[in-house]
MARKE-209782 format. One line per field, with one value per residue (C-alpha): x, y, z; residue in one letter; residue number from 1. Coordinates in nm, 4 decimals. Layout:
c1	[X / ...]
c2	[Y / ...]
c3	[Z / ...]
type	[A / ...]
seq	[NUM / ...]
// end
This chain:
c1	[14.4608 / 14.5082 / 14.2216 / 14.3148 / 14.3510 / 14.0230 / 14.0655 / 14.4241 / 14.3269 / 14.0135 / 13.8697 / 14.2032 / 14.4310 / 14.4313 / 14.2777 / 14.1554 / 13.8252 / 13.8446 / 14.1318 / 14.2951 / 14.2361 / 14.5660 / 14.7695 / 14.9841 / 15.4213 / 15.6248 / 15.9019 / 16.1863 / 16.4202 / 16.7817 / 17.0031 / 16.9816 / 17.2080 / 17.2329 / 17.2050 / 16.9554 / 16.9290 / 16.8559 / 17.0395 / 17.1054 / 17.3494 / 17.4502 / 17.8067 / 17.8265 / 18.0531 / 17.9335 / 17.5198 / 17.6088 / 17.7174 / 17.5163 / 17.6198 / 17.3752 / 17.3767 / 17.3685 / 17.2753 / 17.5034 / 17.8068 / 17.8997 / 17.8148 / 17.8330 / 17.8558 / 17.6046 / 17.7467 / 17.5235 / 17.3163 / 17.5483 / 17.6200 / 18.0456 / 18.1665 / 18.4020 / 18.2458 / 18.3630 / 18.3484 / 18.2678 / 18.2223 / 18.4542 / 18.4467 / 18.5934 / 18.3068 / 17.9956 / 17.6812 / 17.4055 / 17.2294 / 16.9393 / 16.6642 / 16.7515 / 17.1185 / 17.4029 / 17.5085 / 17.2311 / 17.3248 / 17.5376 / 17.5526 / 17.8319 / 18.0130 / 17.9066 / 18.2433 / 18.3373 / 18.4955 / 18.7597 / 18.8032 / 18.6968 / 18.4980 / 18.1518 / 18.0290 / 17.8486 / 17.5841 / 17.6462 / 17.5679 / 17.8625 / 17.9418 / 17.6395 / 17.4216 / 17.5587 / 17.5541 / 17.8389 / 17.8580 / 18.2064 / 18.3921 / 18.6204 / 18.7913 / 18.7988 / 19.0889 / 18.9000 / 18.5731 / 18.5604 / 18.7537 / 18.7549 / 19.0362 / 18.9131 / 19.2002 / 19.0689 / 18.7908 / 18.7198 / 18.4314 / 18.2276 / 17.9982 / 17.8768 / 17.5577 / 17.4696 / 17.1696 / 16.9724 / 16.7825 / 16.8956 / 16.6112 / 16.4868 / 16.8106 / 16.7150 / 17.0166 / 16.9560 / 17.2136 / 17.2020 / 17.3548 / 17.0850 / 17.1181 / 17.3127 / 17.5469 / 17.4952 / 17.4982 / 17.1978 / 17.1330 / 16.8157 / 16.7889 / 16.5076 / 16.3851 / 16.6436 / 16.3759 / 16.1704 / 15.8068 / 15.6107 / 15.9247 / 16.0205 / 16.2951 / 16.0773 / 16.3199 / 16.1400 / 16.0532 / 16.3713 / 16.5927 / 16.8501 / 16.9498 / 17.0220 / 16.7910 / 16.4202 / 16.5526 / 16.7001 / 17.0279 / 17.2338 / 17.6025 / 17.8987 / 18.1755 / 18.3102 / 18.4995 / 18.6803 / 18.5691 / 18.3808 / 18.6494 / 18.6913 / 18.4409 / 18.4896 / 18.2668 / 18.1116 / 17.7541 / 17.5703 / 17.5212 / 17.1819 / 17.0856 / 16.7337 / 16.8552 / 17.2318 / 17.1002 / 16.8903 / 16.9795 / 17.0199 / 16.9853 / 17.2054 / 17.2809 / 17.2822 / 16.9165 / 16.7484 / 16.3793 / 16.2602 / 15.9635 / 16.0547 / 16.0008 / 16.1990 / 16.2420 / 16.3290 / 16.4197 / 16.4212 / 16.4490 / 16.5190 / 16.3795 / 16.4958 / 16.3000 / 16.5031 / 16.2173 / 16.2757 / 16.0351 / 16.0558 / 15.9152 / 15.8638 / 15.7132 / 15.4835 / 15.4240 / 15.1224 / 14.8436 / 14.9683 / 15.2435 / 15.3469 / 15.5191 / 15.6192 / 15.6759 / 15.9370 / 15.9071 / 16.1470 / 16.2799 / 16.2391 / 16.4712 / 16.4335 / 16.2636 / 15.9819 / 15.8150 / 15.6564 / 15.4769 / 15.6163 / 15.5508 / 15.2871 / 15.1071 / 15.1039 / 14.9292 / 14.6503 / 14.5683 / 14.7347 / 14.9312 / 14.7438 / 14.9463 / 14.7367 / 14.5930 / 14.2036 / 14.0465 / 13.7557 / 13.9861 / 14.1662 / 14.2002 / 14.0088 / 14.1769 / 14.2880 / 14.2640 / 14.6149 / 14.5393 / 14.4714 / 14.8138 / 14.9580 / 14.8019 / 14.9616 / 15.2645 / 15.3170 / 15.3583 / 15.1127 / 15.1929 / 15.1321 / 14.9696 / 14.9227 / 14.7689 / 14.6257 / 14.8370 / 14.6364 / 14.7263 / 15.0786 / 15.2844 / 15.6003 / 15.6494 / 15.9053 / 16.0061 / 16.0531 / 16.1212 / 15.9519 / 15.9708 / 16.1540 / 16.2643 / 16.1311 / 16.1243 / 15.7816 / 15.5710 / 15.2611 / 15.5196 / 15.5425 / 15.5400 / 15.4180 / 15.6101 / 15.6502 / 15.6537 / 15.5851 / 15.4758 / 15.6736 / 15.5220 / 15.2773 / 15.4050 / 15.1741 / 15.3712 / 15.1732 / 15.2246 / 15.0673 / 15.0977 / 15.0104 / 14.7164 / 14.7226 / 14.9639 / 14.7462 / 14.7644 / 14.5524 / 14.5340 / 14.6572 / 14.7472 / 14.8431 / 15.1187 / 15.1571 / 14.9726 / 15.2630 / 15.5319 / 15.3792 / 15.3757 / 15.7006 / 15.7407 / 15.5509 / 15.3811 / 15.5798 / 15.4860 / 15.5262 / 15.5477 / 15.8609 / 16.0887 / 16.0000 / 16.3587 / 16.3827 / 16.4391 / 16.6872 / 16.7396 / 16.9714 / 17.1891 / 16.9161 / 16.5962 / 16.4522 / 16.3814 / 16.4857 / 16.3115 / 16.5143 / 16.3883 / 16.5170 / 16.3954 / 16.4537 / 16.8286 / 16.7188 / 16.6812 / 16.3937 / 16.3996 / 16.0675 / 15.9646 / 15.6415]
c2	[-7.3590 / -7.0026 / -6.7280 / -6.4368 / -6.0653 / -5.9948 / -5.6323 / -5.6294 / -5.8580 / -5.9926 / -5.8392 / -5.6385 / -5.8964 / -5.9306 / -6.2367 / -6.3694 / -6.3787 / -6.5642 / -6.6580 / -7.0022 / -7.2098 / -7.3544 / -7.5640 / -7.3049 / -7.4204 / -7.3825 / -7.1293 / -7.2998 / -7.0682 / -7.1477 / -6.9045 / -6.5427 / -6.2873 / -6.0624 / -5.7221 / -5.5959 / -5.8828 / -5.7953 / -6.0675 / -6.4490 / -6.6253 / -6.9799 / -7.1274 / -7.2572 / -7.5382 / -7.6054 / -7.6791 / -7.6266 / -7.2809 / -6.9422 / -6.5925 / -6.3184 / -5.9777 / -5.7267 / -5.3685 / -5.2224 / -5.3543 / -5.6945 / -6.0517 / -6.3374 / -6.6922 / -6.9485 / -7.2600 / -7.5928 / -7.3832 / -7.1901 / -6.8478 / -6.7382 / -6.4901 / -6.3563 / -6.1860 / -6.3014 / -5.9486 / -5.5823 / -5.2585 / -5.0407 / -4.7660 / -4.4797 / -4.4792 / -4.6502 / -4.5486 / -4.6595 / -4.3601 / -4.3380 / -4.6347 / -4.7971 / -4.7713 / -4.9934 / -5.2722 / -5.4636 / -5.7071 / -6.0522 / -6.2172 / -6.5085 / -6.5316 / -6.8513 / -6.9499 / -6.8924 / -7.2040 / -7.1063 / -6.7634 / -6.6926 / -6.3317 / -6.2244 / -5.9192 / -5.6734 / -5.3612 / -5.0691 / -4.7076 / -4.5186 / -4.1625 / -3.9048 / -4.1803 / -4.3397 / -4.6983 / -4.8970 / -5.2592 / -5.3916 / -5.7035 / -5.8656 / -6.1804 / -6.4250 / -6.5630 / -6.8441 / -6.9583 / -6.8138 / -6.4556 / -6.2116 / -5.9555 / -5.6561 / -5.5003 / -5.6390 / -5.3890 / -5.3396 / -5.1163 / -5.2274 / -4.9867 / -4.6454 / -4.5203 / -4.1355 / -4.0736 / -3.7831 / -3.9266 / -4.2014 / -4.4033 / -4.6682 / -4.7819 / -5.1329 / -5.2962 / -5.6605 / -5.8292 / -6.1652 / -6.3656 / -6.4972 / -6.8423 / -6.6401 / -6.5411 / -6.2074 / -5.9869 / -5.7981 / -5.5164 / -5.3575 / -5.0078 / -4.7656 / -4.4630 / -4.2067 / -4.1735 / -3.8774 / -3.9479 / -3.9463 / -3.9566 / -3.5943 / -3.6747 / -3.8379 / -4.1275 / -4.4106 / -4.3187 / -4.1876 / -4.4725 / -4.1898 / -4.2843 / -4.5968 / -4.5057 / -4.6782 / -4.9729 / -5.3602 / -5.3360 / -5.6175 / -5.6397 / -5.8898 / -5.8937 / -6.1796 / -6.1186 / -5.8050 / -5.4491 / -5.2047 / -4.9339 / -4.6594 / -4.9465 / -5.2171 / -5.4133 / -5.5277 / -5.4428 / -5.7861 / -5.7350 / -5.8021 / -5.5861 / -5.3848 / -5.0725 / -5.0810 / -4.9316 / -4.6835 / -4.3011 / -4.1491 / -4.4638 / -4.6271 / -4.9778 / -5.1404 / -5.1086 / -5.4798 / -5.3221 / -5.0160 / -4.9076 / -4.9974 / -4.7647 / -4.9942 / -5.3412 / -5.4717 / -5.8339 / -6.0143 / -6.3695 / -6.6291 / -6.9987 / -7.2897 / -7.2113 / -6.8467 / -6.6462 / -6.3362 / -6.2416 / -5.9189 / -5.7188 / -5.3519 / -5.1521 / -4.9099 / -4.5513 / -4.5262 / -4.7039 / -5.1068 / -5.3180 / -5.5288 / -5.8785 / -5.8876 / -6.1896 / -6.1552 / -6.4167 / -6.7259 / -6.6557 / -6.2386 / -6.0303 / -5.7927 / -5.3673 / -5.4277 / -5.1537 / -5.1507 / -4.8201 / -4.6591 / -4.3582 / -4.3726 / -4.6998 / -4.8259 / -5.1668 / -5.1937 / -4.8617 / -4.5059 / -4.3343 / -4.1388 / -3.9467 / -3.9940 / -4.3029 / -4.2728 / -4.5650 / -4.3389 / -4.1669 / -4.5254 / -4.4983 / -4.7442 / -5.0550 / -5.1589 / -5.5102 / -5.6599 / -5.6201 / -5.2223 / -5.2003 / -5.3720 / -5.1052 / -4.8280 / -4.9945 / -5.1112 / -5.4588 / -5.5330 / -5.6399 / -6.0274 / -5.9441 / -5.6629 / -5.5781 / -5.2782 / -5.1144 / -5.1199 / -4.8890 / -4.8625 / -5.0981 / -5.2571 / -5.6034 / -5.8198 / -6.0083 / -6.4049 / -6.6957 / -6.9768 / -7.3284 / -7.5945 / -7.7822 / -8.1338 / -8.0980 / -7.9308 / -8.0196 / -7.7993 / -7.5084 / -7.7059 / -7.4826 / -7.1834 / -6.8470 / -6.6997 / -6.3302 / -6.1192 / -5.7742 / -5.5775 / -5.3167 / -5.5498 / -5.8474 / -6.0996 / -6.3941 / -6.5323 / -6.7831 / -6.8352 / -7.0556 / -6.9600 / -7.1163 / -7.0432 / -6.7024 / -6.5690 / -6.5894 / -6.8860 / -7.0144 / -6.7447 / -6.8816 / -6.6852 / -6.8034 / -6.5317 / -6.7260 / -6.9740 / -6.7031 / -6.5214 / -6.8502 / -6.8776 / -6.5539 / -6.6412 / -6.3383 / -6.0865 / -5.8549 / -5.9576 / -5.6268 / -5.4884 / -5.8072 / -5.9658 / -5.8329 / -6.0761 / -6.4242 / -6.6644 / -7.0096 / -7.2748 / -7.4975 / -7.7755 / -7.5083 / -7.4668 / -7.1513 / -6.9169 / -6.6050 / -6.3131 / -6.1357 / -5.7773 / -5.6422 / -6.0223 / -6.0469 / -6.3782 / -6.6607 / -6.9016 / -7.2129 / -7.2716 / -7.6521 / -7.8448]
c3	[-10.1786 / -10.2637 / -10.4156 / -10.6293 / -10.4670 / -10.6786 / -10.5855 / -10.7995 / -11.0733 / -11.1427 / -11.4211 / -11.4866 / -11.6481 / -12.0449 / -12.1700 / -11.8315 / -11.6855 / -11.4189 / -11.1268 / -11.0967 / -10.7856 / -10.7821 / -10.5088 / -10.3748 / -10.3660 / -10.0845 / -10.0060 / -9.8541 / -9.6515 / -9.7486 / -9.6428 / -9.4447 / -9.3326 / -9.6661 / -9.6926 / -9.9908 / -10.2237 / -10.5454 / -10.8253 / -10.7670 / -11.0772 / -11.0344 / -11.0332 / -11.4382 / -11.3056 / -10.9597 / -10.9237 / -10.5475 / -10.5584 / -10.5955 / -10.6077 / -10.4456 / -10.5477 / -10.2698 / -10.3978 / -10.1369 / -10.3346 / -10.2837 / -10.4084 / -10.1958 / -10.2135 / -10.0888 / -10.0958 / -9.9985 / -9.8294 / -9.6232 / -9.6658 / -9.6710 / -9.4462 / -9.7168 / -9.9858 / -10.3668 / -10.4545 / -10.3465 / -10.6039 / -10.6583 / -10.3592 / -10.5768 / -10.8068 / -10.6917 / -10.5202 / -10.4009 / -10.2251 / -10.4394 / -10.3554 / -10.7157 / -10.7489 / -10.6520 / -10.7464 / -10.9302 / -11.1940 / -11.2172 / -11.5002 / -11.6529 / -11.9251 / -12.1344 / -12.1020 / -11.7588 / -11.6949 / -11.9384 / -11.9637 / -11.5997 / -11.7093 / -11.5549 / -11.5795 / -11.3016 / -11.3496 / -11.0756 / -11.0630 / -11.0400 / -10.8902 / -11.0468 / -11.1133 / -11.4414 / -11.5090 / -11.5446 / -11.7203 / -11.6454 / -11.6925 / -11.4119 / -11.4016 / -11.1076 / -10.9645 / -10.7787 / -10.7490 / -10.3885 / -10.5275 / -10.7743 / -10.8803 / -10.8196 / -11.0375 / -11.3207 / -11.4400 / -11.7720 / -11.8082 / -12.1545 / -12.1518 / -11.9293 / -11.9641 / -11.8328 / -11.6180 / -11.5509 / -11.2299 / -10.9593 / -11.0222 / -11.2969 / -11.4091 / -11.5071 / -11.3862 / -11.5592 / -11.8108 / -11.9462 / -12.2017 / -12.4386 / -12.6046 / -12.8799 / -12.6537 / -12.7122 / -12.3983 / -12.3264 / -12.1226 / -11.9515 / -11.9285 / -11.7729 / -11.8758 / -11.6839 / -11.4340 / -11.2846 / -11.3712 / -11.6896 / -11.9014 / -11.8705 / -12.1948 / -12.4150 / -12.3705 / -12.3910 / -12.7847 / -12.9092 / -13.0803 / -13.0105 / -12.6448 / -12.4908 / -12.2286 / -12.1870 / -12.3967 / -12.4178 / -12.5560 / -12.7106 / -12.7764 / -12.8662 / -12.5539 / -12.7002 / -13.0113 / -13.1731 / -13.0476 / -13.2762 / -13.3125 / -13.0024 / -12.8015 / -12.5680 / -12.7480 / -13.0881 / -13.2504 / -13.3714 / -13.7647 / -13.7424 / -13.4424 / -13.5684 / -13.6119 / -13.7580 / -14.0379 / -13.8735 / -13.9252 / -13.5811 / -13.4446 / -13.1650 / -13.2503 / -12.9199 / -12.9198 / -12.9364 / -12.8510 / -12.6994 / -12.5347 / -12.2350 / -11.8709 / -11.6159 / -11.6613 / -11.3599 / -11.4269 / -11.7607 / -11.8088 / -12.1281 / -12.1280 / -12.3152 / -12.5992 / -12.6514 / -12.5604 / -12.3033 / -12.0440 / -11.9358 / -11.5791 / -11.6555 / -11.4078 / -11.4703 / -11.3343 / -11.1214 / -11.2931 / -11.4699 / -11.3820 / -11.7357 / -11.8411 / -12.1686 / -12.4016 / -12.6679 / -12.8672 / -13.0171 / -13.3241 / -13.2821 / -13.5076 / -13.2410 / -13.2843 / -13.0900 / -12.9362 / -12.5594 / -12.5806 / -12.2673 / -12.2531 / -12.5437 / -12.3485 / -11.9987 / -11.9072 / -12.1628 / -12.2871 / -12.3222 / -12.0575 / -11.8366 / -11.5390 / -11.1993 / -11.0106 / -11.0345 / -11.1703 / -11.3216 / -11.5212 / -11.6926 / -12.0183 / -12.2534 / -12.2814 / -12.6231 / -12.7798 / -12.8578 / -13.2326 / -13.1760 / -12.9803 / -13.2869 / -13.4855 / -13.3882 / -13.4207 / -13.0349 / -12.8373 / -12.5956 / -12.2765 / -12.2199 / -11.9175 / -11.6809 / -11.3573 / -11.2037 / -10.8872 / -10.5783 / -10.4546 / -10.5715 / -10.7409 / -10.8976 / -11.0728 / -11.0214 / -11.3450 / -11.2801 / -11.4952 / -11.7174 / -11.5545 / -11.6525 / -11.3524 / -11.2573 / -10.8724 / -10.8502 / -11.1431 / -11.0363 / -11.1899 / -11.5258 / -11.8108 / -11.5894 / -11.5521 / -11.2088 / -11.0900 / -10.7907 / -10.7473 / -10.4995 / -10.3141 / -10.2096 / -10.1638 / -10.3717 / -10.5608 / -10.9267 / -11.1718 / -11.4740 / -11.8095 / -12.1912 / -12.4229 / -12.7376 / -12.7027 / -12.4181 / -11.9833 / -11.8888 / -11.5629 / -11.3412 / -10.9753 / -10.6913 / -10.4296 / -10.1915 / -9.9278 / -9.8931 / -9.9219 / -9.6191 / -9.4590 / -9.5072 / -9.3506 / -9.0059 / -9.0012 / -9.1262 / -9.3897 / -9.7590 / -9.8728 / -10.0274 / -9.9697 / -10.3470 / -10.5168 / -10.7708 / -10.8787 / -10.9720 / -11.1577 / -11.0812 / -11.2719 / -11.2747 / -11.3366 / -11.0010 / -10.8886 / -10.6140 / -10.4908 / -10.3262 / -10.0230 / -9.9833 / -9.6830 / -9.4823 / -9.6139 / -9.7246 / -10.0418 / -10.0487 / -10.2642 / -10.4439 / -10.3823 / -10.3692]
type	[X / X / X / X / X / X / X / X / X / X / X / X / X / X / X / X / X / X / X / X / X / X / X / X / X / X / X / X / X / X / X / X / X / X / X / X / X / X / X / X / X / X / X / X / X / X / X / X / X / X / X / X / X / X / X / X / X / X / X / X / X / X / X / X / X / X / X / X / X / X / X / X / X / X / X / X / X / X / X / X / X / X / X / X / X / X / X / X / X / X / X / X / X / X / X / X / X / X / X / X / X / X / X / X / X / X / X / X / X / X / X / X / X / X / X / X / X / X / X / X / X / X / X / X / X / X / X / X / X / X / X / X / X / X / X / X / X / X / X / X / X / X / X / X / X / X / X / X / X / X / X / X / X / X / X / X / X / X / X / X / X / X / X / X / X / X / X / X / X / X / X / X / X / X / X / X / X / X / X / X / X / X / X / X / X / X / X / X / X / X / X / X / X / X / X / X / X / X / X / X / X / X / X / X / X / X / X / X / X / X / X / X / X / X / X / X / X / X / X / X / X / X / X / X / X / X / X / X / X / X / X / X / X / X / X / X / X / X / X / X / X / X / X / X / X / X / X / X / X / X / X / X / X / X / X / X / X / X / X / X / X / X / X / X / X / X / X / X / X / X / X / X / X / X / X / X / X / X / X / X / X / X / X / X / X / X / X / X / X / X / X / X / X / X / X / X / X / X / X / X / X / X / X / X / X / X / X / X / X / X / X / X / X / X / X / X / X / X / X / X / X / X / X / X / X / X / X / X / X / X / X / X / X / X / X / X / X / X / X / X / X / X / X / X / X / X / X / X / X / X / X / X / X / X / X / X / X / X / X / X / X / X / X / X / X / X / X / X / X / X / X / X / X / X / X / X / X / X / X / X / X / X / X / X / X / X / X / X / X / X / X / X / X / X / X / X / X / X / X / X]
seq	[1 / 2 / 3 / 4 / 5 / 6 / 7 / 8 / 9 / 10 / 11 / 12 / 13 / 14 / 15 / 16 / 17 / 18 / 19 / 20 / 21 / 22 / 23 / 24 / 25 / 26 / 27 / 28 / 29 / 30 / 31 / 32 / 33 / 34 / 35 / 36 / 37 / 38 / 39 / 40 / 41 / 42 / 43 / 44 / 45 / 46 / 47 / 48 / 49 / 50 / 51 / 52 / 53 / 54 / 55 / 56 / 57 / 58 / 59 / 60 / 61 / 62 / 63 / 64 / 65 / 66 / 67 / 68 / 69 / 70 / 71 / 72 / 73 / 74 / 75 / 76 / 77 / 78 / 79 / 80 / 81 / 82 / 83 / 84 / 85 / 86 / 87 / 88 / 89 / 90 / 91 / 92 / 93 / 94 / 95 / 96 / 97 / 98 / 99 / 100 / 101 / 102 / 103 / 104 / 105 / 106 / 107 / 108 / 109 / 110 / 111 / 112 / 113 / 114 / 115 / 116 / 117 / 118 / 119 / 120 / 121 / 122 / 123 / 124 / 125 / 126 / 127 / 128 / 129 / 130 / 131 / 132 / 133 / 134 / 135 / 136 / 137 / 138 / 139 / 140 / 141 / 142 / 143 / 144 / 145 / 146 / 147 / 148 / 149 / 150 / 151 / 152 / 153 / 154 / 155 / 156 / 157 / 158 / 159 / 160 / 161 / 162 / 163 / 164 / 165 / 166 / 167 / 168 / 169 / 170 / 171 / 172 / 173 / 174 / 175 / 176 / 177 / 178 / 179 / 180 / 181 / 182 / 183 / 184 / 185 / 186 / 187 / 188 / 189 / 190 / 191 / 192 / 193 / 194 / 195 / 196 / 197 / 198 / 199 / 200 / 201 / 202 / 203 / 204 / 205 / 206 / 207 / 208 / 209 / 210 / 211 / 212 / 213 / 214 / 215 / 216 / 217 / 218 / 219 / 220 / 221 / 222 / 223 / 224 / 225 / 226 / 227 / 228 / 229 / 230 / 231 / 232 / 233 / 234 / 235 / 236 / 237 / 238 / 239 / 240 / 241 / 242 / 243 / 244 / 245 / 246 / 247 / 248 / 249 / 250 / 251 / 252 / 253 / 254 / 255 / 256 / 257 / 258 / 259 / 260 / 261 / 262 / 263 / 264 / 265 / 266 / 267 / 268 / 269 / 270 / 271 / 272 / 273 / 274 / 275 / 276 / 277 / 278 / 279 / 280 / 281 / 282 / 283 / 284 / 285 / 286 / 287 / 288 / 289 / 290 / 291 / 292 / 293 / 294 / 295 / 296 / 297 / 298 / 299 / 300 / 301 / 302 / 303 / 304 / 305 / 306 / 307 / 308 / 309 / 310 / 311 / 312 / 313 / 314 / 315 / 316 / 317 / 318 / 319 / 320 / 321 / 322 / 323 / 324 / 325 / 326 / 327 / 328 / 329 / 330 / 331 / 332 / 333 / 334 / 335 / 336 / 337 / 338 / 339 / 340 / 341 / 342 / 343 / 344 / 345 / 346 / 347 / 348 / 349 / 350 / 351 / 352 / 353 / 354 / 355 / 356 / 357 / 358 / 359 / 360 / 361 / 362 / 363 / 364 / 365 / 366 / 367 / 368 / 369 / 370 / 371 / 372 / 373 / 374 / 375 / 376 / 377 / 378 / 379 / 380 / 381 / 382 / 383 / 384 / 385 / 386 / 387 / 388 / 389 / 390 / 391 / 392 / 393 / 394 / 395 / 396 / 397 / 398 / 399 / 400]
// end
C-alpha cells in the first residue's frame, strides 16, 4: 500500500481532493546494460522483440529478455549531436506497415541543434541500412533544449510529431502562440502517399489550419512548451506529457473524435492558471476552473501537479493489457526529477482515483535513488507496459 507525496499533490491536482490508497504494481527488471534510455517501440511482427532508444545514438534490440550486443542501428555521425542534456537521438516510431514496406522512422538533433525526422529502411529485423536516409522533415532550433522528440502514428495513420518550444526559458520567441512556426506544437503529416510539392511528405486535407493565412499546416494543436512523451489508446485519444517551466507539470487529454486546433496555453497558461516566471508558491497565480480556461479560448490541462521543488513529467500510456488488472482503464506517468511513478483513471471527464507507485519502483531499485531515471514508457504488442530507466541503463516490465 502506497500514500500520496501530499507535499506535491494533495490539494494541487484539478478535480481531486483527496489521494487514492491503491495496491501499488511491481516493476520487473528485464533487461540492463543501455546507455540513456529514452524510447522503447515494439517489433509489429514479433511480440518478443523490443527496440530501445538510446539518446546517445543507437537503438537496440531486446529480444526475450536479453539484450543484443549488436546494435540494429546507430545515428548518423556526420550530423548528429547529442551534447546538449535534451538532444540526440530521441524518437522510434513504425511504420503501420512495416512488415511490408520495412520503413520506420527516427527523431535526432542534428549538427546546430535542429531536428531531424528521417525515414530508413531495414534490411533485417536484427539491421538497418544506414544508407537509406530520407530526411522527411528538419526543423531549426534556436536552443539545445525542449525539442520534444516524440512521433507516432495515430490510428489514422497519420504521422505525428511533438515539438517544444525552441527552448531558453519563458518562451523568449513567443513560440508557443504563433501558428507561424512549427515550434511549441503537435504536428501531423501523411508519409505514406504522394509528397506535397518541394516536400517529402503530404499535408492531411483536414489538418486545422490548411486554410489558415500565415499558418503552417503541419500544425495538429499548439500550445504546447515540451511534450515529452505522447501516447494514443484504443479509443484514438492522445495523451500528452508537457513539462512545464518552474511552477506545474501537465497531462493533457485530446480527445476521440478531435478535428484537431486545440490550444494548451503555453506560454499564456502553465498548470492551472497564468504563467508566472519564478517558483514561490505565494506568488501562484489563481487557478482557473476548466470552463474559464475554455473561455479564453485555451485547453486545460487534465491534470497537473505542482514542482517540488523542481520538476518534469514523464508522459505514459492508457491501459489496456489483461496481465495486471489493478491498471485497468488507468493511465500511467512519472515525474522525472523526482522520481515518483502515478496512475490514475477518469470519471465523468475528470482525474479520479489518483494512486501513487513510486514505492514499488524504488523497491525495485534496492535503494537507489528514483530520481532522474523515469525517461519514458513503452507498450508492447499485447498492451503491457514498460518503463525506461535512464540513469540505471535499464527497462522494467510493469506486472502485478
Amino acid at each position: 500500500m502506497t500514500i500520496c507525496s501530499r507535499s506535491v499533490l494533495c490539494g494541487l491536482v484539478l478535480g481531486l481532493a483527496t489521494c487514492s490508497m491503491a495496491t501499488a504494481q511491481s516493476f520487473q527488471l528485464v533487461t540492463k546494460g543501455l546507455t540513456k534510455p529514452v524510447d522503447f517501440a515494439a517489433d509489429p511482427n514479433d511480440d518478443d522483440r523490443f527496440y530501445i532508444v538510446e539518446q546517445t545514438g543507437t537503438i537496440r534490440i531486446v529480444e526475450n529478455g536479453e539484450l543484443k550486443l549488436s546494435p540494429f542501428f546507430k545515428a548518423p555521425v556526420d550530423n548528429f549531436t547529442d551534447k546538449n542534456w535534451e538532444q540526440g537521438l530521441l524518437g522510434l516510431a513504425f511504420d503501420p506497415n512495416y512488415a511490408d514496406n520495412k520503413y520506420f522512422y527516427v527523431n535526432y538533433t542534428g549538427e546546430g541543434g535542429t531536428t531531424h525526422v528521417s525515414r530508413f529502411t531495414a534490411t533485417t529485423p536484427d539491421k538497418a541500412d544506414l544508407r537509406s536516409e530520407e530526411v522527411i522533415i528538419t526543423i531549426d532550433q534556436p536552443f539545445g533544449n525542449h525539442n520534444g522528440g516524440g512521433i507516432a502514428f495515430g490510428p489514422d495513420g497519420m504521422l505525428y510529431i511533438g515539438m517544444g518550444d525552441g527552448g531558453a526559458a519563458n518562451d523568449p520567441y513567443k513560440h508557443g502562440q504563433n501558428l507561424d512556426t512549427l515550434l511549441g506544437a503537435m504536428l501531423r503529416i501523411d508519409v505514406s502517399g504522394k509528397p506535397d510539392e518541394g516536400k517529402a511528405y503530404a499535408i492531411p486535407d483536414d489538418n486545422p489550419f490548411v486554410d489558415t493565412e500565415g499558418a503552417r499546416p503541419e500544425i495538429w494543436s499548439y500550445g504546447l512548451r515540451n511534450p515529452w512523451r505522447f501516447s494514443f489508446d484504443s479509443k484514438g485519444r492522445m495523451w500528452i506529457g508537457d513539462v512545464g517551466q518552474n511552477r506545474h507539470e501537465e497531462i493533457h487529454l485530446q480527445e476521440e473524435g478531435s478535428t484537431g486546433g486545440e490550444n494548451y496555453g503555453w506560454a499564456i497558461m502553465e498548470g492551472p492558471g497564468e504563467f508566472r516566471p519564478g517558483r514561490k508558491q505565494s506568488d501562484d497565480p489563481k487557478e482557473l476552473k476548466p470552463a474559464e480556461h475554455k473561455e479564453r479560448g485555451f485547453e486545460p490541462p487534465l491534470w497537473s501537479y505542482r514542482q517540488d521543488p523542481d520538476g518534469s513529467v514523464t508522459g505514459g500510456f492508457f491501459y489496456e493489457g489483461t496481465a495486471v488488472p489493478s491498471l485497468t482503464n488507468r493511465y500511467i506517468c512519472a515525474e522525472f526529477q523526482q522520481g515518483n511513478v502515478w496512475s490514475f483513471r477518469l470519471k465523468n471527464g475528470k482525474v479520479d482515483d489518483l494512486a501513487e507507485h513510486t514505492a514499488a519502483f524504488k523497491s525495485a531499485l534496492a535503494g537507489q535513488s528514483a530520481k532522474q531515471r523515469v525517461s519514458s514508457f513503452g507498450r508492447g504488442n499485447d498492451g503491457e507496459l514498460y518503463m525506461l530507466d535512464l540513469k540505471g541503463g535499464a527497462v522494467y516490465k510493469i506486472v502485478e
